[in-house]
C-alpha positions in Angstrom: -21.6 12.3 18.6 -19.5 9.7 17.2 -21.0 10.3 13.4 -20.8 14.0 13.9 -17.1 13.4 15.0 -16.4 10.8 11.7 -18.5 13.3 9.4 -15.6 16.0 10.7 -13.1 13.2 9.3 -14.4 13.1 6.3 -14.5 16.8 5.8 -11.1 17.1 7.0 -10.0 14.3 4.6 -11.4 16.2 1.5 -9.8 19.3 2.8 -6.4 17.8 3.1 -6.7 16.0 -0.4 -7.8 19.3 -1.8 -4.7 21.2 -0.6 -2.2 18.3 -1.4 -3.6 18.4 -5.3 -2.4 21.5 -5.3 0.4 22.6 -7.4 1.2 25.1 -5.0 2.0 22.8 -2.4 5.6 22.1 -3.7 6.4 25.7 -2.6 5.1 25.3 1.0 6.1 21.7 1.5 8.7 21.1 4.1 11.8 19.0 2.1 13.6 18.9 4.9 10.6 16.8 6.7 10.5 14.9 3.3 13.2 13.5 3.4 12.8 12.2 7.0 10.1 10.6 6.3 11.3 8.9 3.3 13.7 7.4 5.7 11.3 6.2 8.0 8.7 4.4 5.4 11.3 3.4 3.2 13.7 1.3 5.1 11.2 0.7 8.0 9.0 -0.8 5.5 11.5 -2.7 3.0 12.6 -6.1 5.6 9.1 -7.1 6.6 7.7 -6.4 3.2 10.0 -8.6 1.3 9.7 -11.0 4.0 5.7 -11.2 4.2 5.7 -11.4 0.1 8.6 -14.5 0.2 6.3 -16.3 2.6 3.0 -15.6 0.9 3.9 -16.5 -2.0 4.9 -20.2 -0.5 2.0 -20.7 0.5 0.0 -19.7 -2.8 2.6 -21.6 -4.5 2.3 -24.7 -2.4 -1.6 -25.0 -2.8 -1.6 -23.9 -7.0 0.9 -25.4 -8.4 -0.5 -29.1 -7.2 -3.7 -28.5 -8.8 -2.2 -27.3 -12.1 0.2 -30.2 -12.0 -3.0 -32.5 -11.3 -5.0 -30.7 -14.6 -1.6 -31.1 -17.1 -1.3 -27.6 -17.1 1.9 -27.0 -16.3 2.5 -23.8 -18.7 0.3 -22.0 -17.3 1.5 -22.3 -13.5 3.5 -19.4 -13.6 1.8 -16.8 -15.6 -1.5 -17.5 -12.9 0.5 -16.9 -10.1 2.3 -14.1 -11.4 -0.9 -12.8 -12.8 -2.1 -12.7 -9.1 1.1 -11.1 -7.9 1.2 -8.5 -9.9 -2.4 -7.4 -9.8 -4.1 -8.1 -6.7 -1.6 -9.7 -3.8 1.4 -7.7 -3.9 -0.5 -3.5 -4.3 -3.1 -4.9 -1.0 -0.1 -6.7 0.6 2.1 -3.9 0.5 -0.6 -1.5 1.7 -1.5 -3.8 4.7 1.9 -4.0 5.9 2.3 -0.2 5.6 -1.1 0.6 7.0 0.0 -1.9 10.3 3.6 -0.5 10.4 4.0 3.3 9.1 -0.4 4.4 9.1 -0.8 3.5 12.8 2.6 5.3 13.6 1.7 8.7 11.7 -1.9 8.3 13.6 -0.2 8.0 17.1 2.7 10.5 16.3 0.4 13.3 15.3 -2.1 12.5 17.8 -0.2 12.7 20.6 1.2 16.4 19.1 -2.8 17.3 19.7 -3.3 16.3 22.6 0.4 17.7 23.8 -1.3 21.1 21.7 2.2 21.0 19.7 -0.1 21.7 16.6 -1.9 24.7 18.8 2.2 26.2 19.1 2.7 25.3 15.0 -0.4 27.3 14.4 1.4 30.7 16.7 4.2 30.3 14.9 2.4 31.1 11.7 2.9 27.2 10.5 0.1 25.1 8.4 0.3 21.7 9.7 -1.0 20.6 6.6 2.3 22.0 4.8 4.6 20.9 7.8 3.1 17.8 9.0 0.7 16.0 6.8 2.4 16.7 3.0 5.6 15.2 3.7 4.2 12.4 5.1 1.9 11.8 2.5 4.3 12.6 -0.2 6.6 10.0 1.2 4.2 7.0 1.2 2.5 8.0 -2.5 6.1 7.9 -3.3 7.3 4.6 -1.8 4.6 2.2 -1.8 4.8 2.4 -5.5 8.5 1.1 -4.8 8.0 -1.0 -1.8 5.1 -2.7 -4.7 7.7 -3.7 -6.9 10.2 -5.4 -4.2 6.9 -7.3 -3.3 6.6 -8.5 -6.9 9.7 -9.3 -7.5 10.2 -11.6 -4.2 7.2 -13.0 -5.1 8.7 -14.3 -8.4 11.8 -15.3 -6.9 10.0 -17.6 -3.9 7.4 -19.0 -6.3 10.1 -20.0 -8.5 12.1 -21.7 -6.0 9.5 -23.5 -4.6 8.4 -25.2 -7.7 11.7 -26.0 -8.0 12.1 -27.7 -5.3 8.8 -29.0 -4.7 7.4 -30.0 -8.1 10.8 -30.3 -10.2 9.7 -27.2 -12.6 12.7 -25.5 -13.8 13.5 -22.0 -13.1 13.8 -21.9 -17.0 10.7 -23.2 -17.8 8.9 -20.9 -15.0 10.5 -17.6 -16.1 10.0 -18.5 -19.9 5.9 -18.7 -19.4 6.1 -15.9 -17.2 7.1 -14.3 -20.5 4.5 -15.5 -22.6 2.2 -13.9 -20.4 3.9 -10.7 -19.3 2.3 -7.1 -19.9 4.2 -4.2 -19.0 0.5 -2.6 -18.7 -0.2 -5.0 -15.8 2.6 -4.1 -14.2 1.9 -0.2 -14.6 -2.1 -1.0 -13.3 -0.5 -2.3 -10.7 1.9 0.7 -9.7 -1.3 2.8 -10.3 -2.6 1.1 -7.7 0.2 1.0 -5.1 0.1 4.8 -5.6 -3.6 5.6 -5.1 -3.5 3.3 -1.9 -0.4 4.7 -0.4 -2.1 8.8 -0.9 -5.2 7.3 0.4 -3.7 5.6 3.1 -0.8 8.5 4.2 -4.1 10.7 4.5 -6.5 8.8 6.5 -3.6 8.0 9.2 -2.8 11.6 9.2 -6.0 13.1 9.0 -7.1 10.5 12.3 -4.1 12.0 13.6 -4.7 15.7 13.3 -8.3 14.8 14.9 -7.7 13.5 17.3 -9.4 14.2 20.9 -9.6 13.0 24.2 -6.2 13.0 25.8 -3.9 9.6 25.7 -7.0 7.7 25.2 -8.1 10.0 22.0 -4.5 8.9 21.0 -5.1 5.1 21.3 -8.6 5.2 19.6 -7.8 7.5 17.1 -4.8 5.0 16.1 -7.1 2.1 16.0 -9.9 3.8 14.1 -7.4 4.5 11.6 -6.4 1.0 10.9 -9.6 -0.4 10.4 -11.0 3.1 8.0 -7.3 2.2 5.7 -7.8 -1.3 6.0 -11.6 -1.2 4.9 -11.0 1.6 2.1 -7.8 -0.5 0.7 -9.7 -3.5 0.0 -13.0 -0.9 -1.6 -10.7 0.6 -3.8 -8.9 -2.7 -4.5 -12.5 -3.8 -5.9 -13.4 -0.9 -7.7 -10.0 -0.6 -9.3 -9.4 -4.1 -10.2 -12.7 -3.7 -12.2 -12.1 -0.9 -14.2 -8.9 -2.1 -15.2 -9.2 -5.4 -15.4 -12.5 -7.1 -16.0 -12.0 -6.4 -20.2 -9.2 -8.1 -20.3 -8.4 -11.7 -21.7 -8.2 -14.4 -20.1 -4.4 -15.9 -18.9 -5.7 -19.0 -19.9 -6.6 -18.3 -23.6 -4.0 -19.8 -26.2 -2.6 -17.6 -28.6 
């Protein structure tokens, strides 16, 4: 029973994905529900992502920099950390936070319209709840985490800075100047390819748990929590998979020039 009911999921996932690829879909989709939505991922999301990425990146800080310091490799203390910003921590940090704070609120919202049969009375009315419901949601997160991504990134730089500053007596100068060195705007655009294939992924599994949802208040609840751990469990997948066919070519931070 339980497979049959994932199997259904999964179908329903493809199904959704197939509509939303659709160029049609901008002539159905509900702007009016876009827009809300922005407004509820978007500044819902921005406090405890920049907060999250100024603490994180602390702590990374706090344990790196010492063992750099210890090897006489102090030029290359930035571009590492940055390196790891930019790639891997601040796309799968982002998409945890959003998964935690906006995935398990779609799941429940949408859920609890099943069980309430609001979708049954969309459905009378003549309305798709893929167009009214799921798009604008899914819209809004493809196009925010992107953004939400780059806060992360760029609070990351700011907090690792100040704590080698502070802690180890590396100037913001020096820090920003390797950071340089070392920059590629292609990193930076692997990683925004990433933030967006999370955040469709993501938007779509919450919504699609949602829409399936079954079993009264308790459907609601499990439904929720089953969507978590699917996004959690397909973020860090895709992280892998992505990470190696964009990165694993690529030369090492370390190599001189």
């Amino acid at each position: 029973m339980k497979m049959s009911y994932f199997l259904e999921r999964i179908r329903m996932f493809i199904k959704v994905l197939t509509l939303l690829v659709n160029t049609n879909i901008f002539l159905y989709l509900d702007y009016r529900n876009f827009l809300e939505q922005i407004i509820v991922v978007g500044p819902n999301s921005l406090f405890i992502t920049v907060t999250t990425s100024f603490f994180i990146s602390l702590v990374l800080s706090l344990q790196i920099v010492k063992e750099f310091l210890y090897l006489n490799a102090i030029n290359l203390v930035s571009s590492v950390l940055v390196l790891s910003f930019i790639r891997e921590l601040s796309p799968v940090l982002t998409s945890i936070i959003v998964i935690g704070k906006i995935g398990s609120f779609f799941t429940s919202e949408i859920a609890t319209m099943v069980v309430t049969d609001q979708i049954d009375a969309l459905l009378i009315l003549g309305i798709n709840p893929v167009y009214y419901l799921i798009a604008p949601r899914v819209f809004a997160v493809t196009l925010l985490l992107p953004i939400l991504n780059l806060f992360s990134i760029f609070t990351s730089f700011l907090s690792s800075a100040f704590i080698c500053f502070v802690l180890y007596l590396i100037s913001p100068q020096l820090f920003f100047l390797s950071i340089s060195y070392k920059f590629l705007l292609s990193d930076l655009i692997k990683s925004i390819t990433k933030a967006v294939i999370f955040g469709l992924c993501v938007s779509i599994v919450s919504c699609v748990w949602g829409i399936t949802a079954k079993g009264g208040s308790q459907g609601v609840g499990l439904s929720t929590t089953s969507s978590v751990i699917v996004s959690l469990l397909l973020i860090f997948i895709l992280n892998f998979i992505l990470s190696y066919l964009m990165f694993s070519d690529l030369t090492s931070s370390f190599e001189m020039p």
